[in-house]
C-alpha positions in Angstrom: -4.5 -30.9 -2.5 -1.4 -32.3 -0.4 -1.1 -31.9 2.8 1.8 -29.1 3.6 5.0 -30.7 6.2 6.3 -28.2 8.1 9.5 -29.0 9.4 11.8 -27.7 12.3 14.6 -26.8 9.4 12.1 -24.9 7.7 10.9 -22.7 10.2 14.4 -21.5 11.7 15.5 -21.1 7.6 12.3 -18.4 7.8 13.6 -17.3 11.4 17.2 -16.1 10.0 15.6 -14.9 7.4 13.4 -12.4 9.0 15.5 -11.5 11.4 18.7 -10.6 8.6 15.9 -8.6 6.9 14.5 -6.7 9.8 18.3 -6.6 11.0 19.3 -4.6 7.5 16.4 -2.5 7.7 16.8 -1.4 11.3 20.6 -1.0 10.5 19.8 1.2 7.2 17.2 3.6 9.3 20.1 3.9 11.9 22.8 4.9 9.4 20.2 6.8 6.9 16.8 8.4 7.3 13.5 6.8 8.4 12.2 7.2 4.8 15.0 4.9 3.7 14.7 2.6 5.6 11.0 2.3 5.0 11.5 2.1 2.0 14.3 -0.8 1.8 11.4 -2.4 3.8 8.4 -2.0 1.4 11.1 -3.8 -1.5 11.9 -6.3 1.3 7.6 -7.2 1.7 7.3 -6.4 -2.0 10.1 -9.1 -2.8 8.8 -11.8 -0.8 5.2 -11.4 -1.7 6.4 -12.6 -5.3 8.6 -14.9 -3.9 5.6 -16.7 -2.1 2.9 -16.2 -4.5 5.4 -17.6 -7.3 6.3 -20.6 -4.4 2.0 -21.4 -4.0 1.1 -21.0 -7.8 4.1 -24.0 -8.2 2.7 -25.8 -5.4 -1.0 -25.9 -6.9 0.3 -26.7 -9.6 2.0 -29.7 -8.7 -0.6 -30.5 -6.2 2.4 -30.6 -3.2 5.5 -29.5 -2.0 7.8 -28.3 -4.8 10.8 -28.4 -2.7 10.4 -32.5 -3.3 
Protein backbone atom coordinates (compact mmCIF):
# COMPACT_ATOMS: atom_id res chain seq x y z
CA UNK A 1 0.00 0.00 0.00
CA UNK A 2 1.06 3.85 -0.25
CA UNK A 3 2.45 5.45 2.13
CA UNK A 4 -0.27 8.09 3.82
CA UNK A 5 1.20 12.29 3.73
CA UNK A 6 -0.08 13.98 6.35
CA UNK A 7 0.09 17.47 5.92
CA UNK A 8 -0.10 20.67 8.19
CA UNK A 9 -3.45 21.72 6.11
CA UNK A 10 -4.86 18.51 6.84
CA UNK A 11 -4.60 18.37 10.37
CA UNK A 12 -5.97 21.92 11.33
CA UNK A 13 -8.94 21.08 8.47
CA UNK A 14 -9.69 18.03 11.23
CA UNK A 15 -8.90 20.57 14.17
CA UNK A 16 -11.87 23.05 13.07
CA UNK A 17 -13.68 20.31 12.53
CA UNK A 18 -13.74 18.81 15.78
CA UNK A 19 -13.87 21.66 17.61
CA UNK A 20 -17.33 23.07 15.40
CA UNK A 21 -18.68 19.63 16.25
CA UNK A 22 -17.86 19.44 19.94
CA UNK A 23 -18.74 23.36 19.82
CA UNK A 24 -22.57 22.45 18.49
CA UNK A 25 -22.87 19.75 20.84
CA UNK A 26 -21.79 21.54 23.97
CA UNK A 27 -24.01 24.53 22.68
CA UNK A 28 -27.16 22.07 22.06
CA UNK A 29 -26.68 20.44 25.83
CA UNK A 30 -26.58 24.16 27.13
CA UNK A 31 -29.70 25.28 25.39
CA UNK A 32 -31.53 21.60 25.52
CA UNK A 33 -31.19 18.55 27.76
CA UNK A 34 -28.12 16.40 28.31
CA UNK A 35 -29.98 13.53 26.48
CA UNK A 36 -30.06 15.83 23.37
CA UNK A 37 -27.15 16.66 23.21
CA UNK A 38 -25.85 13.18 23.61
CA UNK A 39 -27.58 12.28 21.21
CA UNK A 40 -26.64 15.02 18.44
CA UNK A 41 -23.28 13.54 19.45
CA UNK A 42 -23.76 9.73 18.82
CA UNK A 43 -25.12 11.12 14.91
CA UNK A 44 -21.99 13.37 15.01
CA UNK A 45 -19.52 9.77 15.74
CA UNK A 46 -22.02 7.76 13.80
CA UNK A 47 -21.61 10.25 10.71
CA UNK A 48 -18.00 10.34 10.62
CA UNK A 49 -17.46 6.67 11.14
CA UNK A 50 -19.05 6.26 7.56
CA UNK A 51 -17.39 9.10 6.46
CA UNK A 52 -14.01 7.44 7.23
CA UNK A 53 -14.71 3.96 6.60
CA UNK A 54 -16.18 5.14 3.11
CA UNK A 55 -12.63 7.49 2.86
CA UNK A 56 -10.30 3.98 3.67
CA UNK A 57 -12.34 1.47 1.53
CA UNK A 58 -11.51 4.27 -1.52
CA UNK A 59 -8.06 4.51 -0.40
CA UNK A 60 -7.45 0.55 -0.58
CA UNK A 61 -8.90 0.57 -3.30
CA UNK A 62 -6.88 2.90 -5.17
CA UNK A 63 -3.86 1.74 -3.31
CA UNK A 64 -3.28 5.77 -2.07
CA UNK A 65 -4.52 8.93 -1.24
CA UNK A 66 -7.87 9.56 -3.01
CA UNK A 67 -7.69 13.21 -2.42
CA UNK A 68 -4.93 13.11 -5.43
Amino acid sequence: MGEMKISEEAVFRWVLIVGVAAASIIALTLLTRPLVGAIWGLILVIAASVHAYRWLQNWRAKGSDPRS
